[in-house]
C-alpha positions in Angstrom: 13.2 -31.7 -54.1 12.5 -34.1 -51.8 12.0 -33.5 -47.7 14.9 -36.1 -46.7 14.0 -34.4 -43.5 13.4 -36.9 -40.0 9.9 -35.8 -39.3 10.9 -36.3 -35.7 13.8 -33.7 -36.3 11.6 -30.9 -38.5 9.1 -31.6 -34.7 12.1 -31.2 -33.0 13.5 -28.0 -34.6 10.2 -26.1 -34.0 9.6 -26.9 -30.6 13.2 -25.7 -29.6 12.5 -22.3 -31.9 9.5 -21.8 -30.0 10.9 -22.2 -26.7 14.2 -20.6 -27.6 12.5 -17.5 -29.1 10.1 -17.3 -25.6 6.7 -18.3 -27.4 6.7 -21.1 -25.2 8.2 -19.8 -21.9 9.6 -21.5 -18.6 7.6 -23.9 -16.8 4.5 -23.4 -19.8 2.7 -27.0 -20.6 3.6 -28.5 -24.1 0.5 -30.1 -25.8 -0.5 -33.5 -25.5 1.3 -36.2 -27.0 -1.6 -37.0 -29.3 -2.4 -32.8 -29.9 1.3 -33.1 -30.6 0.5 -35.7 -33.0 -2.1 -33.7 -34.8 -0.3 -30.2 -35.1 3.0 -32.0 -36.5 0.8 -34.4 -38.2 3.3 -37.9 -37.3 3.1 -41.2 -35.4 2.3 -41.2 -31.7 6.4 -43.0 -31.2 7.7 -40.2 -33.4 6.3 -37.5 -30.6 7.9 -39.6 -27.7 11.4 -39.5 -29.5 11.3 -35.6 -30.4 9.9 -35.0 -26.5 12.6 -37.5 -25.4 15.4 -35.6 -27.2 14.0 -32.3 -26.1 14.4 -33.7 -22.3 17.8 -34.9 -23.1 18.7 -31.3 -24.2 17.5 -30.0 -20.9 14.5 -28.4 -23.0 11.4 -29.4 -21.2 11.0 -31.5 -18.1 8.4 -33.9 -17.3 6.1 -34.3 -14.6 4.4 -38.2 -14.2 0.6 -38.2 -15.3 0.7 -33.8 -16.0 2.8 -34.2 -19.4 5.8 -31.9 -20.1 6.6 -28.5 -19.3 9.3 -26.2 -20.9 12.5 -26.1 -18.2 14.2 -23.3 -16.7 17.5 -22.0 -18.7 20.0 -23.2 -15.5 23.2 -22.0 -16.7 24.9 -24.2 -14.3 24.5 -27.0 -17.3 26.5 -24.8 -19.4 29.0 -27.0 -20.7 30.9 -24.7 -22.8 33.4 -21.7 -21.7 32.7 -18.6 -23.1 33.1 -14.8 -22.1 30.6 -13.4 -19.8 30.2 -9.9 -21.4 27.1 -9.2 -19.3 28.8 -10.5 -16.0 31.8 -8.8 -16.6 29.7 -5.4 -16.7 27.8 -6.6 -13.6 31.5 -6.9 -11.5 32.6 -3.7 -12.7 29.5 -2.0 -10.7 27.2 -1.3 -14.0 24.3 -2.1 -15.5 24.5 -4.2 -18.5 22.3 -4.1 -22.0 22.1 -5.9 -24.8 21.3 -4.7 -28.3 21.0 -6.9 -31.4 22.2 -4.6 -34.0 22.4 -7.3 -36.8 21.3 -9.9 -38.1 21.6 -11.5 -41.8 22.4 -14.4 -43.8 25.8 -13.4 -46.7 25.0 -14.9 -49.9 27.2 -13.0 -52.1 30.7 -14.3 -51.0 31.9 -11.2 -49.5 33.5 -11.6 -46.7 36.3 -13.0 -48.2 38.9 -13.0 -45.1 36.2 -14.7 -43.2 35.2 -17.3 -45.0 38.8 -18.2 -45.6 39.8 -18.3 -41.5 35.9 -20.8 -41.6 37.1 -22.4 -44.8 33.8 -21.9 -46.7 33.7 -21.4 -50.4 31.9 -18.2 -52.2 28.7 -19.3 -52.7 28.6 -20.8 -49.1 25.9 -19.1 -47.0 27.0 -17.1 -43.8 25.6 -15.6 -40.5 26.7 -11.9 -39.9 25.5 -11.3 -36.1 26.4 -8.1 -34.3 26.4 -6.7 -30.7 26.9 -3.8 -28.8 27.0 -4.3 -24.8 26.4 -1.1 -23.1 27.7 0.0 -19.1 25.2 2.0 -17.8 23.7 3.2 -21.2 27.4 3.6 -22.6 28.8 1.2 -25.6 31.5 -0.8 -24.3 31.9 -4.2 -26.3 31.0 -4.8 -30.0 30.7 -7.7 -30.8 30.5 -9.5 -34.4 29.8 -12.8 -35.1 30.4 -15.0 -38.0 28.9 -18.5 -38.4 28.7 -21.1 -41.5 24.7 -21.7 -41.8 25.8 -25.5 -42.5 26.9 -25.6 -39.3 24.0 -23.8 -37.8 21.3 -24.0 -40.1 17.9 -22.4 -39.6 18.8 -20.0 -36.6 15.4 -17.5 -36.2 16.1 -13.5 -35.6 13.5 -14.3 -32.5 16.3 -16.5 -30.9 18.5 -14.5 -30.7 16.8 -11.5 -29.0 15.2 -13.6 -26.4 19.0 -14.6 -25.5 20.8 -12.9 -23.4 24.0 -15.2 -24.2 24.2 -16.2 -27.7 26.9 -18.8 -27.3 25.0 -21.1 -24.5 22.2 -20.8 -26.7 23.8 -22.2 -30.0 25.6 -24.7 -28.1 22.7 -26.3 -26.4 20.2 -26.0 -30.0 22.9 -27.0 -31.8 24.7 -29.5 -29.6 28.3 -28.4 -30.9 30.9 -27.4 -27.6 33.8 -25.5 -29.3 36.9 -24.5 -28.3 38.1 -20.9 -28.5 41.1 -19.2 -29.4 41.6 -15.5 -28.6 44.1 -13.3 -29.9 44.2 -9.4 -28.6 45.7 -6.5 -29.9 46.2 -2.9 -28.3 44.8 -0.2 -30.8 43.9 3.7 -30.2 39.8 5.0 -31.1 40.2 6.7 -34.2 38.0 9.3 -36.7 36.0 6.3 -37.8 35.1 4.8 -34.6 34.8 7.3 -32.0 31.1 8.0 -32.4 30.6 4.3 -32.3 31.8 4.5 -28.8 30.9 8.3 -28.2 34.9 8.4 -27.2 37.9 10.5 -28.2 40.1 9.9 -31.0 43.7 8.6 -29.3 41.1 6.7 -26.4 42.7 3.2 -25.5 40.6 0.5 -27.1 41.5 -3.8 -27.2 40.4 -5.7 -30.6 40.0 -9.3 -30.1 39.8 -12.3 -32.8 38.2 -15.3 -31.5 37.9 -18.4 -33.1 36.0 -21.5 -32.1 36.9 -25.3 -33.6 34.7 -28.6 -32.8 35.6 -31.6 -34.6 38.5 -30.4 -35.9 37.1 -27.9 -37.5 36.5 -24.2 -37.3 32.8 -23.4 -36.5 32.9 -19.8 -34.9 34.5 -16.5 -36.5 34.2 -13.4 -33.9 35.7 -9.9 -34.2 35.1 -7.5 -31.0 36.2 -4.3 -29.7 36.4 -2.8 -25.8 36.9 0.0 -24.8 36.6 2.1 -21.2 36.7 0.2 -17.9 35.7 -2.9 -19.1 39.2 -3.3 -20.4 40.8 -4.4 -17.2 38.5 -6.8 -16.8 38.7 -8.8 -20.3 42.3 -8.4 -20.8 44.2 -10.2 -18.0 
């Protein structure tokens, strides 16, 4: 099979990877434009392009005659709305974490509910990404995420865990600003999930359905879970 590939965009895709998943960090030098040229073997004009788009993407920054250096993550250029899990633990007086409890690719068609809501066929591939947000060392949120690798193709495991906020982060790589649709629905903690959330069976809990359409088109598939305190400050 043929690599029908831009070589500018297979430069592109690797730089963002390595700055996304921290081996390049903030305000770190890139290469030259001609060591550039060497490592990704291409044209001194196909560099400028991939360097321009990273600068576009608010990626790397550039300083005249030093070259370019990887920019800060200012999440004032956010131009997406999302839900602030981490904040939203912050304002409630805790101290937020984040663990990345999964992450695979579906190849087997499962998922069958899911793919129908993202309108992908069996043998499409899928993202399965999960969450739990802790207050204070107790789990709070749980978060899973469902995403059509055609979409979002080539996302790295060493990505995600260097982001603290996952939707920012596939927005800006990806350059695809959906729209979300919540639904939430009042449930009780029950025999299955109550060690999840080391809570009681009976406990008050929310489950919430998001979905997320660009284009016309759904691109974003989420089903979460909240319990305690953090309640009041989700649900409005």
């Amino acid at each position: 099979m043929n690599n029908i590939m831009p070589l500018y965009q297979s430069m592109l895709n690797n730089l963002i990877q390595k700055i996304e998943s921290g081996q390049l960090p903030e305000n770190s030098k890139l290469p030259s434009e001609q060591k550039l040229g060497e490592i990704y073997k291409v044209s001194r004009i196909t560099v400028r392009r991939a360097l321009a788009e990273l600068e576009n993407r608010n990626y790397i920054y550039k300083k005249q005659g030093q070259g370019s250096f990887v920019a800060a993550n200012d999440e004032s250029n956010n131009k997406i709305s999302f839900l602030d899990v981490e904040k939203l633990i912050t304002d409630m007086g805790a101290i937020p974490k984040v663990e990345l409890q999964k992450f695979e690719l579906n190849i087997d068609g499962s998922e069958k509910r899911v793919r129908k809501e993202l309108g992908l066929e069996a043998d499409d591939y899928l993202y399965i990404i999960q969450f739990m947000y802790y207050a204070d060392g107790e789990p709070t949120f749980l978060e899973k995420i469902y995403l059509p690798f055609k979409e979002f193709p080539m996302i790295h495991k060493s990505e995600v865990e260097n982001n603290d906020k996952f939707i920012p982060f596939i927005a800006k790589k990806y350059q695809q600003y959906p729209e979300f649709i919540s639904q939430t629905e009042p449930s009780l903690i029950t025999k299955q999930n109550r060690k999840v959330f080391n809570l009681n069976v009976g406990d008050p809990l929310v489950n919430i359905q998001k979905k997320g359409i660009f284009n016309g088109k759904f691109v974003y598939y989420s089903q979460s879970t909240v319990v305690g305190d953090l309640i009041m400050f989700i649900v409005k």
